[in-house]
py3Dmol code that shows the C-alpha trace and the ligand (Angstrom):
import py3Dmol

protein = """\
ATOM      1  CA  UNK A   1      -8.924   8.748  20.822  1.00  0.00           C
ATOM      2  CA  UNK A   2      -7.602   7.208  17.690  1.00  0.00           C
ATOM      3  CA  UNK A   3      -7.235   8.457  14.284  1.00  0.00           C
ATOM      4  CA  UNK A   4      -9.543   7.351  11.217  1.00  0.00           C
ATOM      5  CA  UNK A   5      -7.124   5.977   8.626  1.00  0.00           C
ATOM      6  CA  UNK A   6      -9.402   7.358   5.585  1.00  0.00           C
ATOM      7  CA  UNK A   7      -7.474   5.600   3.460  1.00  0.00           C
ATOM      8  CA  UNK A   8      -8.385   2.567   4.290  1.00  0.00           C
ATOM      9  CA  UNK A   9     -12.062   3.344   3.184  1.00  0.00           C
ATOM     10  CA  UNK A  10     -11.315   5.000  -0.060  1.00  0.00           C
ATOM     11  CA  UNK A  11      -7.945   5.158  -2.120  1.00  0.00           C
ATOM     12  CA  UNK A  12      -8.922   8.321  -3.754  1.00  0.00           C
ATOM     13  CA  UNK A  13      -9.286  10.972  -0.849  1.00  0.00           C
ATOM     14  CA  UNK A  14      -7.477  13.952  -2.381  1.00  0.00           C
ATOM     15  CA  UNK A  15      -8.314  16.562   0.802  1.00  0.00           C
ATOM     16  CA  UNK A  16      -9.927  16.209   4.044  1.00  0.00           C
ATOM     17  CA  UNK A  17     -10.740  18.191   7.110  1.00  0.00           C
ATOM     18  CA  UNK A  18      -9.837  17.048  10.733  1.00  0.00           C
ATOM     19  CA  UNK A  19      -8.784  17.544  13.865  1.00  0.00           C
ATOM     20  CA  UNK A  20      -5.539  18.246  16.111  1.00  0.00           C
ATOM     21  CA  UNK A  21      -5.713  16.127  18.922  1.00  0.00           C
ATOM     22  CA  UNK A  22      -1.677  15.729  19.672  1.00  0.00           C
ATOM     23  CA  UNK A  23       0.934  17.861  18.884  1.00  0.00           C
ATOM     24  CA  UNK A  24       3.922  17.644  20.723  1.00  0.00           C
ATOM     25  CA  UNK A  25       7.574  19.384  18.975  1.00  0.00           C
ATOM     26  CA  UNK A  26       6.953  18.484  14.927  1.00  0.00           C
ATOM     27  CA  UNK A  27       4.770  15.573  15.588  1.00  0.00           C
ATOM     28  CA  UNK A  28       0.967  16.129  14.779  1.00  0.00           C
ATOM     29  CA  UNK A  29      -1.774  13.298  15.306  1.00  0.00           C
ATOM     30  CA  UNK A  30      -5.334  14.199  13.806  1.00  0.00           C
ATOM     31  CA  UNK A  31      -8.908  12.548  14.774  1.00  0.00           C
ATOM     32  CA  UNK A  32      -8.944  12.151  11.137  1.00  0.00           C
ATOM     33  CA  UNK A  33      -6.140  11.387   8.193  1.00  0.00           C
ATOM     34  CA  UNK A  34      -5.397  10.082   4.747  1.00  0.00           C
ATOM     35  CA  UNK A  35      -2.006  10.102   4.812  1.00  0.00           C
ATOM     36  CA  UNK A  36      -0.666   6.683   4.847  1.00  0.00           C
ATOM     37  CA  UNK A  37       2.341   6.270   6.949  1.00  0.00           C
ATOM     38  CA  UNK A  38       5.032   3.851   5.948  1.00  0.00           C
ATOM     39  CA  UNK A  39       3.819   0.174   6.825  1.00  0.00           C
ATOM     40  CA  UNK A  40       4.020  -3.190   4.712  1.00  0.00           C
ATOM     41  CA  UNK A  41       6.875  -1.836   3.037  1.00  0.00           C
ATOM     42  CA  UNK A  42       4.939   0.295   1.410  1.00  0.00           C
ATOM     43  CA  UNK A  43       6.385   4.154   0.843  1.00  0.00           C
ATOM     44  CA  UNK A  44       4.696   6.639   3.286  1.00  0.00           C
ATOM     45  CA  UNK A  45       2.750   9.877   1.632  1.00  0.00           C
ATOM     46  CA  UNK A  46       3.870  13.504   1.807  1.00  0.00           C
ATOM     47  CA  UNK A  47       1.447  16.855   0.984  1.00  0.00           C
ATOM     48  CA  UNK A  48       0.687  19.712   3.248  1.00  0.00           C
ATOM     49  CA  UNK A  49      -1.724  20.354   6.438  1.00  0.00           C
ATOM     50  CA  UNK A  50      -3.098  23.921   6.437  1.00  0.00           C
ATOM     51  CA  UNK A  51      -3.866  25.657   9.316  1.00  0.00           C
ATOM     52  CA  UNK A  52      -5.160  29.316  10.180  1.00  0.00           C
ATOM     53  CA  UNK A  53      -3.804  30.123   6.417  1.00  0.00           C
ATOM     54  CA  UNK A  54      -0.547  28.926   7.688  1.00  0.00           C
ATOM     55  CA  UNK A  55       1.016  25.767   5.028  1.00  0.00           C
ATOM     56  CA  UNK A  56       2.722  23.032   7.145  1.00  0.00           C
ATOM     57  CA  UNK A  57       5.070  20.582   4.846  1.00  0.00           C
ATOM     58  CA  UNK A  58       4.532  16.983   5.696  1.00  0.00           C
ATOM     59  CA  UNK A  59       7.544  15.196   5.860  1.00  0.00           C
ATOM     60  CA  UNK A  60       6.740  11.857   6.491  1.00  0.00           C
ATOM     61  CA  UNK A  61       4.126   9.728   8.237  1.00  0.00           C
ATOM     62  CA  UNK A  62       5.114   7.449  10.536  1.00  0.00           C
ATOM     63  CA  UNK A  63       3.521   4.631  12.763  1.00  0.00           C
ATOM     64  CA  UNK A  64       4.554   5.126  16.529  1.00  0.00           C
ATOM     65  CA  UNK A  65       2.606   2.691  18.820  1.00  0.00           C
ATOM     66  CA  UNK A  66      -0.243   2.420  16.805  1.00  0.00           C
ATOM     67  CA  UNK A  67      -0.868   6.337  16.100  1.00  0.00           C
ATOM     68  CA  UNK A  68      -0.383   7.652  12.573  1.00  0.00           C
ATOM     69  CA  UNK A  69       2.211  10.396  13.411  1.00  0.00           C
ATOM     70  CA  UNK A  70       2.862  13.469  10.956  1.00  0.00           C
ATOM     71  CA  UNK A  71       6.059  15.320  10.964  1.00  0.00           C
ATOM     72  CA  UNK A  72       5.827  18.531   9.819  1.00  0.00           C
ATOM     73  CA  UNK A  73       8.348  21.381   9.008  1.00  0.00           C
ATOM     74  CA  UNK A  74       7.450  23.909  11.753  1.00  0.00           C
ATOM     75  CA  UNK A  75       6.024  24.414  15.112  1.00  0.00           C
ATOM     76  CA  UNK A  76       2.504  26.174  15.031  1.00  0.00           C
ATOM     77  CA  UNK A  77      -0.069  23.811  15.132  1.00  0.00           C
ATOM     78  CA  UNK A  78      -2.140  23.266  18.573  1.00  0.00           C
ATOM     79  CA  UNK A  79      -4.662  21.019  19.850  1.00  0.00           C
ATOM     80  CA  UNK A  80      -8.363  21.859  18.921  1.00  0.00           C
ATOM     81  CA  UNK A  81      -7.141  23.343  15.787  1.00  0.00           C
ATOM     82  CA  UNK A  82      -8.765  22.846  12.532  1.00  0.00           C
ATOM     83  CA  UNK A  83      -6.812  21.225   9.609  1.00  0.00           C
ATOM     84  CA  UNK A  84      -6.831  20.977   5.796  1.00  0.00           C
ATOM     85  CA  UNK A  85      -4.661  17.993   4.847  1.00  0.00           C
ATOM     86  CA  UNK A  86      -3.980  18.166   1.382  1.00  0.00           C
ATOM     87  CA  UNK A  87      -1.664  15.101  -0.140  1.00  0.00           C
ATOM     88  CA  UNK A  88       1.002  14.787  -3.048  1.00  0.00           C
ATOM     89  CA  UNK A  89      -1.169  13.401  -5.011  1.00  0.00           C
ATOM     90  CA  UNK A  90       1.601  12.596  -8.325  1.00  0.00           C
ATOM     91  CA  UNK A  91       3.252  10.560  -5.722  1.00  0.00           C
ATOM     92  CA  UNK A  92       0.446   8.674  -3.909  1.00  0.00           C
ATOM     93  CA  UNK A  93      -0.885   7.804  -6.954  1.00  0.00           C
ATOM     94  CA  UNK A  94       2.245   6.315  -8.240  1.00  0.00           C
ATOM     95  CA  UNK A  95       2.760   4.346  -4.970  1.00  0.00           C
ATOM     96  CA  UNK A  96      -0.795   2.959  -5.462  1.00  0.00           C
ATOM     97  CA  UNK A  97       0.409   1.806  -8.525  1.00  0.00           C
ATOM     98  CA  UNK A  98       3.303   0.512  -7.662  1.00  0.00           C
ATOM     99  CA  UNK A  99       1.243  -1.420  -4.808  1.00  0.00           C
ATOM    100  CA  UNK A 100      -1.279  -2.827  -6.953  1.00  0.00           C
ATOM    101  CA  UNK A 101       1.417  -4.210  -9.702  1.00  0.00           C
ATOM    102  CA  UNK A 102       3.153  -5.748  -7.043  1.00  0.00           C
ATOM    103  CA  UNK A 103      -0.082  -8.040  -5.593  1.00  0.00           C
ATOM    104  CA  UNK A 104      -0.075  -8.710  -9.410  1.00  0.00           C
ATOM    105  CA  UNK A 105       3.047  -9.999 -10.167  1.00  0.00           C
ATOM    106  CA  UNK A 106       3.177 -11.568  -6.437  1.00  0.00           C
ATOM    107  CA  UNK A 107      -0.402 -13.360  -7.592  1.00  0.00           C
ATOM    108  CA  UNK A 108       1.376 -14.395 -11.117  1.00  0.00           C
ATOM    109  CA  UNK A 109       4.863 -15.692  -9.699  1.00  0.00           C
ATOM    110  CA  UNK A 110       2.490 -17.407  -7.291  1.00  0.00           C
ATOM    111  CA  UNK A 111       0.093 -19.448  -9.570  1.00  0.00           C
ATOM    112  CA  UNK A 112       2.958 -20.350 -12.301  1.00  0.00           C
ATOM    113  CA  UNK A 113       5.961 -20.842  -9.770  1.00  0.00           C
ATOM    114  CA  UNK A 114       4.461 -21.672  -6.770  1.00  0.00           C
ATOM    115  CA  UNK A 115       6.837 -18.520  -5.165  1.00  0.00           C
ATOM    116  CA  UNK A 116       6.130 -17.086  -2.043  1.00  0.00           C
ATOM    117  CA  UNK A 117       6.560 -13.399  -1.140  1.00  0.00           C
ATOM    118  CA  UNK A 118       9.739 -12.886   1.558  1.00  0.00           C
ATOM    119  CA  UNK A 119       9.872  -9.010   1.114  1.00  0.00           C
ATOM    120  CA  UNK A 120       9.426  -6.063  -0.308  1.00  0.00           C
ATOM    121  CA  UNK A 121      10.012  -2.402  -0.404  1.00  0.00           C
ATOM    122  CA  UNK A 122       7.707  -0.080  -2.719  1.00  0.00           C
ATOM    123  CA  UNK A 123       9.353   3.593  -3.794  1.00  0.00           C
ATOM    124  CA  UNK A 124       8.131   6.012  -5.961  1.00  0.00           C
ATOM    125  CA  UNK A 125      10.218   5.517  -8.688  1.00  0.00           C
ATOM    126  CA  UNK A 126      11.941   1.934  -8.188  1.00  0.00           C
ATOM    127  CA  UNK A 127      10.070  -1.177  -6.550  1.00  0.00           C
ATOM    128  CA  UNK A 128      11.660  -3.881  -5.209  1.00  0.00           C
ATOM    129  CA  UNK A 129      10.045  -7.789  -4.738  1.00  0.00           C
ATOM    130  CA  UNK A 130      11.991 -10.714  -2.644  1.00  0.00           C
ATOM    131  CA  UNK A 131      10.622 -14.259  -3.731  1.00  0.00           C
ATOM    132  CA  UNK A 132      10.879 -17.741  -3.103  1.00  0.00           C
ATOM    133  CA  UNK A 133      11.524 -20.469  -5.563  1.00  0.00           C
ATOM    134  CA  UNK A 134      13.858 -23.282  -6.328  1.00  0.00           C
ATOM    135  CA  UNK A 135      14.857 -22.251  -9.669  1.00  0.00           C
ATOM    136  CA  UNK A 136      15.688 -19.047 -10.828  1.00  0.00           C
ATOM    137  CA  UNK A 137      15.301 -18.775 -14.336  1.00  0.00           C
ATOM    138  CA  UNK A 138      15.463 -15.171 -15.608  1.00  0.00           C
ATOM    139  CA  UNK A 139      13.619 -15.996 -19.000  1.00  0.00           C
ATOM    140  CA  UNK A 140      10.472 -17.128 -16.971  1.00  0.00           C
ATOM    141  CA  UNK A 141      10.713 -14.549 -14.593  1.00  0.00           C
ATOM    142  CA  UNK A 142      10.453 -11.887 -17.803  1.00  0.00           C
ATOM    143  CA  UNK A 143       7.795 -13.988 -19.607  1.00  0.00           C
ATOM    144  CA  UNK A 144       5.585 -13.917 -16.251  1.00  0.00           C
ATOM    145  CA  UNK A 145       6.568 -10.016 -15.769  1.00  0.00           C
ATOM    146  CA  UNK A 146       5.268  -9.749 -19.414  1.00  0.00           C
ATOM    147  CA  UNK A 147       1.754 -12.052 -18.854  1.00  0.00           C
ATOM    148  CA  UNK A 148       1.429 -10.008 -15.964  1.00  0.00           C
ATOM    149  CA  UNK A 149       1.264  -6.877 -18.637  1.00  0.00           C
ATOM    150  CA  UNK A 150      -1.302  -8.741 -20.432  1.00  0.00           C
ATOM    151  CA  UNK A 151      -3.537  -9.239 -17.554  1.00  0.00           C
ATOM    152  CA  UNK A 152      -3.320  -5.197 -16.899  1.00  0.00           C
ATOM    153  CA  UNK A 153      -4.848  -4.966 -20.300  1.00  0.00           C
ATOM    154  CA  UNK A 154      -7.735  -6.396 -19.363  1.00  0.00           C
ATOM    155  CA  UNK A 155      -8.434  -3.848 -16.362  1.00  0.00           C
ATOM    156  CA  UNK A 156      -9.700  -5.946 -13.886  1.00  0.00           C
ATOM    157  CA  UNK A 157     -11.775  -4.331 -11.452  1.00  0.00           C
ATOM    158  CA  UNK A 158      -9.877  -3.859  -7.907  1.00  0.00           C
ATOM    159  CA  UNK A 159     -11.867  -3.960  -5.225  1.00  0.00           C
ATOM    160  CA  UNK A 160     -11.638  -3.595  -1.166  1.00  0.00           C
ATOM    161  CA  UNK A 161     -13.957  -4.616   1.612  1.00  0.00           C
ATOM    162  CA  UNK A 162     -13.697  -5.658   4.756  1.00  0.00           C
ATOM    163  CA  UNK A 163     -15.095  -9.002   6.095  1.00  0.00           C
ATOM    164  CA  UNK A 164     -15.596 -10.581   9.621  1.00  0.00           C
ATOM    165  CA  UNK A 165     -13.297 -13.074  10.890  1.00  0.00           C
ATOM    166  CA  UNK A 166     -15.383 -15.226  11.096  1.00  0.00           C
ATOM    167  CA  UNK A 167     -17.308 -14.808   8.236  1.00  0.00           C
ATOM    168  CA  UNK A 168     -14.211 -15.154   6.571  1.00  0.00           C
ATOM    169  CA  UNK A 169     -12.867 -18.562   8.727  1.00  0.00           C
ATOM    170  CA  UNK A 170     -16.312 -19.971   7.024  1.00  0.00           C
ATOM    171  CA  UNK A 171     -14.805 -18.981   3.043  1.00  0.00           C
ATOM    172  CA  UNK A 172     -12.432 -21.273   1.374  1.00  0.00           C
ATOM    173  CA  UNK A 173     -10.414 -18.968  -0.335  1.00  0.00           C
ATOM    174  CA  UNK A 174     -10.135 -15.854   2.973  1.00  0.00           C
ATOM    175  CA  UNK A 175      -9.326 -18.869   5.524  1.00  0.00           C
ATOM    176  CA  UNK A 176      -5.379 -18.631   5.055  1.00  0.00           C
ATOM    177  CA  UNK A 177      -5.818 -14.501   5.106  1.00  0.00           C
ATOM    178  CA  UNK A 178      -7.824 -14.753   8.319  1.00  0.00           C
ATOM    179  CA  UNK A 179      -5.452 -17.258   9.998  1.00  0.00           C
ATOM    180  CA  UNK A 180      -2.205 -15.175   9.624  1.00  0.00           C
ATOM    181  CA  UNK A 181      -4.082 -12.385  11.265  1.00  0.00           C
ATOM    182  CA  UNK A 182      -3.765 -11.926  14.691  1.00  0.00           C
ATOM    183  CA  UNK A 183      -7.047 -13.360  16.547  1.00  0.00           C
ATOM    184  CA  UNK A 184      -7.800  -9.587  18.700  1.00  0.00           C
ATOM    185  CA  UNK A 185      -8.323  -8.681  14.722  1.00  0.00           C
ATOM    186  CA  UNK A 186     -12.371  -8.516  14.292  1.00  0.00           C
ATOM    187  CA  UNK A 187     -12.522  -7.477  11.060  1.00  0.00           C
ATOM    188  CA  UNK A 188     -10.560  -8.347   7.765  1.00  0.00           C
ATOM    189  CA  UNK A 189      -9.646  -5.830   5.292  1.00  0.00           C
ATOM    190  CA  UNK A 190      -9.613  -7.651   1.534  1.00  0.00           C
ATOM    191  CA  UNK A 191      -7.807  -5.740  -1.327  1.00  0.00           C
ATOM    192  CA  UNK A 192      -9.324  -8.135  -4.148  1.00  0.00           C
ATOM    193  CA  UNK A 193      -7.856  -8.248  -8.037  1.00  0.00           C
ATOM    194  CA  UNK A 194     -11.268  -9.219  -9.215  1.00  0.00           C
ATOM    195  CA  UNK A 195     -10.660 -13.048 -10.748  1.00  0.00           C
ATOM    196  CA  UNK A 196      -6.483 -13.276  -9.538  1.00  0.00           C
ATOM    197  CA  UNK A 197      -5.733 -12.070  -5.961  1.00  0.00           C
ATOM    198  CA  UNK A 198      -6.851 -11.864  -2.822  1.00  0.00           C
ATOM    199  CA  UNK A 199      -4.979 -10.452   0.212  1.00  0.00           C
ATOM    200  CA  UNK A 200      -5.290  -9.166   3.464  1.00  0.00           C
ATOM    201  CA  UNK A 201      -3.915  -5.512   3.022  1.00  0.00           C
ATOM    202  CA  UNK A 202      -4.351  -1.814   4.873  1.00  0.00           C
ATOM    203  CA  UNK A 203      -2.887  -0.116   1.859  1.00  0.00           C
ATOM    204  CA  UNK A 204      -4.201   2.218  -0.613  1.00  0.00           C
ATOM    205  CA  UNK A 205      -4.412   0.375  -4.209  1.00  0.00           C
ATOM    206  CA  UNK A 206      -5.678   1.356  -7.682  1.00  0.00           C
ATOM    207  CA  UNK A 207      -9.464   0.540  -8.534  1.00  0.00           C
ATOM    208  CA  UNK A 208      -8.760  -1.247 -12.032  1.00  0.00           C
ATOM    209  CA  UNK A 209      -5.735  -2.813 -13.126  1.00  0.00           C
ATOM    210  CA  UNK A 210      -5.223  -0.864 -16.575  1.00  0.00           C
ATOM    211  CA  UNK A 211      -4.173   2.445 -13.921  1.00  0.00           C
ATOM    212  CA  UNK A 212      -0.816   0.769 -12.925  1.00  0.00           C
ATOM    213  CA  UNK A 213       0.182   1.168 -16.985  1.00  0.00           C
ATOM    214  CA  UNK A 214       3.138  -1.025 -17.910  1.00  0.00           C
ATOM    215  CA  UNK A 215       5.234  -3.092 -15.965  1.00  0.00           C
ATOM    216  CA  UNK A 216       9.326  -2.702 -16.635  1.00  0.00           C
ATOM    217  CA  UNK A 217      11.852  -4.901 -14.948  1.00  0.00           C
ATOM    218  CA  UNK A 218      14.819  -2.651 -14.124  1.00  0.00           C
ATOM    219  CA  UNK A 219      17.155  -5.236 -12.649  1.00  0.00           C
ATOM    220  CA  UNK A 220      16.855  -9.320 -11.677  1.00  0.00           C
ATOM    221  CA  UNK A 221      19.081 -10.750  -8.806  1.00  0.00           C
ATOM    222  CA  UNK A 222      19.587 -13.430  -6.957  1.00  0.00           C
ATOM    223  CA  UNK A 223      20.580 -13.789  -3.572  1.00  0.00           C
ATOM    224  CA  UNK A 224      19.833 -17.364  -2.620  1.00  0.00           C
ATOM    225  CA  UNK A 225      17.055 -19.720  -2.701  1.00  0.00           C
ATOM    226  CA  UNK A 226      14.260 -17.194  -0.545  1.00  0.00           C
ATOM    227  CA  UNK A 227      15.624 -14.155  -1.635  1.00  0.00           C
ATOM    228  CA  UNK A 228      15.216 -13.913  -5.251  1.00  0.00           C
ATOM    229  CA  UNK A 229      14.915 -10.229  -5.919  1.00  0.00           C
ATOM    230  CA  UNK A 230      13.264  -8.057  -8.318  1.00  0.00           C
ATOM    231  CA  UNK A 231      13.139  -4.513  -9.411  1.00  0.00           C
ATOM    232  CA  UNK A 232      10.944  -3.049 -11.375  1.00  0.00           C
ATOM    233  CA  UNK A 233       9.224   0.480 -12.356  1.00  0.00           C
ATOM    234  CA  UNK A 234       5.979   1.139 -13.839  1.00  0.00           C
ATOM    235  CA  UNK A 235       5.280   3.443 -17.089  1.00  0.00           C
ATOM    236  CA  UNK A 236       3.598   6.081 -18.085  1.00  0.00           C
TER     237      UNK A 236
END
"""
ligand_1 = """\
1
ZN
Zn -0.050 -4.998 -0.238
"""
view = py3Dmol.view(width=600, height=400)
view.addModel(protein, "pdb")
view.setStyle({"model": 0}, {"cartoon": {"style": "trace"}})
view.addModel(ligand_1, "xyz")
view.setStyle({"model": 1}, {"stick": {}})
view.zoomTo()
view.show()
């Protein structure tokens, strides 16, 4: 049996109830989770599963083989039991910041640049974005940081569905997202910036832009031609 990724459906999913179906030495795997495990360079979540009034810490959340795989503090926990999984919300919310500002400024550096996306690694407190472009001119890259501020203010709506390959094959602007997925892949999830992006994406994001607050570049560097890098933070 495989585990529901709830987060896939809804961002927001504070709490949930589920079920042990693995547990082998710290490792638990539930019918049923919200805790996003580190994928996509995206930061994994931590919280707390309780159990028979017993509080297990979740460490981190991993992807083995397909399985989202908790690691917990302590042994305890056996198959059949019940579960409260309860995430760190303060940092799950920041991370879904973090996520959606980065589509942004990927969507921005994309339409005025014509810079392609070669990595990325999103933290809590520091996010980092590897891009592609011939020239590297530091004044643009802070005056596209800063219209990329100036879209937030206008709080477009975020919004994620999922669409059929081939539905998807048949619309101009989801062709390129359903081509770079691998073809056993039936159905397509969209993370849409209502009006600017659209990506194929199994990560939790914001549902308006005005949450992610205000973009701050932290540091610029370049490390040849692909591998422009930058870090930034997000405020409040
Ligand atoms: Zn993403």
């Amino acid at each position: 049996m495989k585990t529901k990724a709830l987060y896939l459906y809804d961002s927001y999913i504070k709490e949930f109830q589920a079920e042990v179906i693995k547990f082998e030495g710290n490792k638990v795997i539930l019918n049923q989770t919200a805790f996003y495990p580190t994928s996509g360079g995206v930061d994994h979540d931590t919280g707390k599963l309780v159990c028979n009034n017993v509080e297990y810490t979740v460490l981190d959340v991993v992807k083995e083989q397909d399985e989202i795989v908790h690691l917990i503090d302590k042994e305890g926990i056996k198959v059949g039991d019940a579960v409260q999984g309860i995430l760190d919300w303060e940092r799950r919310y920041r991370l879904m910041r973090m996520h959606t500002a980065a589509h942004l400024l990927s969507a921005v550096f994309y339409k005025e640049l014509n810079a392609l996306i070669t990595g990325n690694q999103l933290q809590v407190d520091k996010s980092r974005i590897d891009f592609s472009v011939d020239k590297f001119d530091r004044d643009l890259i802070l005056f596209l940081v800063n219209k990329a501020n100036e879209l937030i203010k206008l709080d477009s709506k975020v919004k994620v569905y999922f669409v059929n390959r081939h539905e998807a094959l048949k619309e101009p602007g989801l062709v390129k997202l359903a081509e770079a997925q691998p073809p056993e892949v039936e159905e397509i999830r969209i993370v849409e910036i209502e009006g600017i992006d659209k990506q194929a994406d199994g990560g939790p994001h914001v549902s308006h832009l005005g949450e992610i607050g205000n973009i701050e570049v932290l540091k610029l560097e370049n490390k040849g031609r692909t591998n422009r890098r930058i870090y930034f933070s997000i405020k409040p």
